[in-house]
Phi, psi and omega in degrees: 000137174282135177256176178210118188283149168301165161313298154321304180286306208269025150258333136339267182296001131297343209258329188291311202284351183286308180271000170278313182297319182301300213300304179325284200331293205304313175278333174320306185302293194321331194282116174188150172310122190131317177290147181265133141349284198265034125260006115326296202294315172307316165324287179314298193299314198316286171336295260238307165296337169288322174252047196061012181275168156256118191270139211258002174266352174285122216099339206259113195051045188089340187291161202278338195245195190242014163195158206247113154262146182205138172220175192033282189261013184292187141249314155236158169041055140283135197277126190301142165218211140344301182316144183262097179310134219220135142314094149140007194260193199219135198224128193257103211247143182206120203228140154253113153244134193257143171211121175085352198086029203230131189244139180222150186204111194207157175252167130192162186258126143307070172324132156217143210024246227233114192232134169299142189332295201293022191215327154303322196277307209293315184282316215266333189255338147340296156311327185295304209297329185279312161326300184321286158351315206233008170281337196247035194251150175199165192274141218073004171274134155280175180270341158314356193229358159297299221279322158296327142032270196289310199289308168339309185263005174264328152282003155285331185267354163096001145288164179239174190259106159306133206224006167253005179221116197248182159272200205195138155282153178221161185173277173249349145286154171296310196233131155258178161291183304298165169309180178198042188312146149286023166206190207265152179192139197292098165208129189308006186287141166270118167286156190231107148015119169091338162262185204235099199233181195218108179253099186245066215307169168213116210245157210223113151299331183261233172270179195278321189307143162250193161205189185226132190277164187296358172289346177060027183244326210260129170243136168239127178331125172293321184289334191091024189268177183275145197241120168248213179166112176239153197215137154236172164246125208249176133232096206284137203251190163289325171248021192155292192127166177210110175279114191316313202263059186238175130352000000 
């Protein structure tokens, strides 16, 4: 079921998505060659715990951290460790903060140093792609003319979309109703004043298949090309939105 949030929950969730963007801010000064995975996801739990926040992926159905790094053909829910951040990878960092029983859930990919042109554009239009989206969201849309949008402008920029991993409403859960898929598909949702959704395209240089690693957490390109992802949480407004994980 879709809820459509109070005033109250949705100030909540500004207030969660305000220290889910400082938290980025925080790890973002951190990405630099040299650094571990899992000393970002500390950096991050440390922040996130300074502000009275919860960091919400830790725990949530077993994952192990506090926040998902994926870098280069990951896609999603890589779990920090080890791994050494290199000149030239691309690093996808994605977090839940919870405040208050309140949830914000945003992404975004990270260049470190020196990356080929078509691998600079996969990020820069990634980004582009979630903007599209969400240029066309207002209260009275369907969600269906977001979600083509996304796919649109990611085959205009010459990617393709992963289609076994959608966006999601959010609020006192990570994931609620409704789905929010990056490419076109037929759905009866309308948006209405007041809900609160996670728009996230996750974009391909190569094809679109994934696979899911033995780790049974991390999704990856089958080709092994690089993959990005920018994600905000919204609140759909009457004429338009106002994204929650912003400044």
């Amino acid at each position: 079921m879709i809820s459509i949030k109070s005033n109250r929950e949705i100030e909540l969730m500004k207030h969660a998505g305000h220290i889910n963007y400082l938290t980025h801010r925080e790890v973002a000064k951190h990405i630099k060659p040299g650094i571990t995975t899992g000393e970002l996801n500390d950096i991050a739990d440390k922040f996130i715990r300074s502000m009275d926040a919860i960091p919400s992926c830790l725990g949530y159905e077993g994952f192990p951290k506090s926040i998902c790094i994926s870098v280069n053909d990951e896609v999603v829910h890589g779990i920090p460790g080890n791994r050494v951040i290199k000149n030239g990878d691309i690093v996808s960092v994605d977090m839940v903060t919870t405040y208050k029983g309140y949830l914000a859930d945003s992404a975004e990919t990270h260049i470190v140093g020196s990356v080929p042109k078509e691998v600079e554009n996969l990020v820069n239009d990634t980004k582009g792609a979630l903007y599209a989206g969400l240029s066309k969201v207002k209260a009275g849309v369907k969600l269906e003319e977001v979600s083509a949008a996304i796919e649109d402008y990611a085959h205009e920029h010459g990617l393709s979309v992963v289609e076994e991993l959608v966006g999601h409403g959010v609020g006192s859960e990570m994931h609620e109703d409704p789905d929010v898929p990056n490419y076109r598909t037929k759905s009866n949702v309308i948006l209405k004043e007041g809900m609160t959704i996670a728009v996230e395209p996750m974009l391909n240089l190569g094809e679109r298949y994934v696979y899911l690693d033995d780790n049974d957490w991390t999704i990856k390109t089958q080709d092994e090309m690089p993959s990005a992802h920018f994600e905000h949480t919204i609140v759909v407004t009457k004429d338009g939105y106002e994204i929650l994980t912003g400044e």
